[in-house]
N, C-alpha and C positions, 0 to 999 in steps of 0.2 A: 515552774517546771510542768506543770499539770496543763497551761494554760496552753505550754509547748507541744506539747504529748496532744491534744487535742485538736491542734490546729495542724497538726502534722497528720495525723487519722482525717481531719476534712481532706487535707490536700490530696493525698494518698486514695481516697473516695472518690475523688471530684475524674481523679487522674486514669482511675480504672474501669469507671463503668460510664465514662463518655463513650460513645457510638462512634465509629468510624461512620464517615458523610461518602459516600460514591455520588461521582457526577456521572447525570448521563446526556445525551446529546442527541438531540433528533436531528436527520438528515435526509431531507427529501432527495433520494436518489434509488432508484429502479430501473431495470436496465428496457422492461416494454415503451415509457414514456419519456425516457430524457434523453435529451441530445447534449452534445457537447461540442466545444470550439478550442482550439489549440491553436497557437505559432509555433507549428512541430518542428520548425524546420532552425530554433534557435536550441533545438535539442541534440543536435549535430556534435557528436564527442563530448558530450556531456555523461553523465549518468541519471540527472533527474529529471523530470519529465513536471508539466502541470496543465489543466483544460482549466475548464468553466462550464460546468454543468448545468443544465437547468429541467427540471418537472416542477408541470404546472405551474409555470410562469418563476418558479424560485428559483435563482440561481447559486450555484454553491460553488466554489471553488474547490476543486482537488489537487492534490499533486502526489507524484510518486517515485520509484526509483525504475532503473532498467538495468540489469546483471547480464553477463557471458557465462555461462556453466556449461560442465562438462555434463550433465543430466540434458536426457533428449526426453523433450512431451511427445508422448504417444501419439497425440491429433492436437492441432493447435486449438488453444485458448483452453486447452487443461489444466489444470488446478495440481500447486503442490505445495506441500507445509513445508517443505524445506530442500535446499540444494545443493550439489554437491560444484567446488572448483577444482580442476587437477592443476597441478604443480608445472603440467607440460603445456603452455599458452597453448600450442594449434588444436590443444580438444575442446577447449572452451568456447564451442561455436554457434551454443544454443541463448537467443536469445528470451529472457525472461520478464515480465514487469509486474509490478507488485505497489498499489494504492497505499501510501503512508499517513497519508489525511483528506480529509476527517475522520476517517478509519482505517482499520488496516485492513489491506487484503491478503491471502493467501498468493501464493505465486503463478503469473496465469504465464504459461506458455506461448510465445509472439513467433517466433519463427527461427529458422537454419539460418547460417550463412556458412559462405565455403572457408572462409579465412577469419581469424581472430581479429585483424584488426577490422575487415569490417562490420565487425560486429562488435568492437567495442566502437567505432564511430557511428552506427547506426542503432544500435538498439535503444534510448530513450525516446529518439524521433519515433521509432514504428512503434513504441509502447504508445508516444502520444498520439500519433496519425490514426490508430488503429481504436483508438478511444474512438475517436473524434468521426472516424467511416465504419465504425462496424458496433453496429449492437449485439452482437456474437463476444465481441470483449468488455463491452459495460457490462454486458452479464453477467460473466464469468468473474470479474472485480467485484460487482456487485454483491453479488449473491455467496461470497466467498470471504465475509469479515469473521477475522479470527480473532480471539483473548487478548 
């Protein structure tokens, strides 16, 4: 019984003062040096989006999502932690995109459109096109990884 009582005290030691391990991830990605390349145009009625990034010669792969909200950005490629849908399709006319790997980005603001569907048929493409032509939006992805 003792022999039990003690190997159960190891177990119970072993089991509580083990460390939790955090991984972390380096990712060469900045929005003054890297460029990126997309076939934005297989993002057509899609919702996800993905480039190829590269600084200083490293290429990374990203990819991310594209939403319709009824939340309008102030000035595009604004930054938001979270969004709102309405219930009623033709307010959801704002399109939004948001980096899901290698890290997460905050929500960057891409643009209007006058109708919901076309912006639920465009908005991944201009999340990816807008990667790929504007460093005004790798920045704002960039520079915007949240928890």
């Amino acid at each position: 019984m003792k022999k039990h009582l003690i190997l159960v005290g190891v177990i119970t030691t072993v089991l509580t003062t083990t460390g939790a391990h955090a991984v972390t991830k380096c990712v060469a990605l900045n929005s003054s040096s890297t460029t990126c390349t997309s076939n934005e145009t297989q993002y057509l009625n899609h919702t996800d989006w993905d480039a190829t990034c590269k600084t200083n010669g490293v290429s990374t792969p990203i990819s991310g999502i594209g939403i319709c909200s009824s939340t309008e950005g102030a000035s595009q490629y604004v930054t938001a932690t979270e969004l709102d849908t309405s219930y009623t399709d033709d307010e959801n006319l704002y399109c939004w995109c948001k980096m899901t790997s290698p890290a997460v980005s905050r929500w960057v603001f891409n643009s209007s459109t006058t109708s919901v569907g076309s912006c639920a048929q465009m908005c991944a493409y201009r999340c990816a096109a807008h990667v790929q032509n504007n460093a005004a939006m790798r920045s704002a992805l960039f520079s915007s990884f949240s928890d």
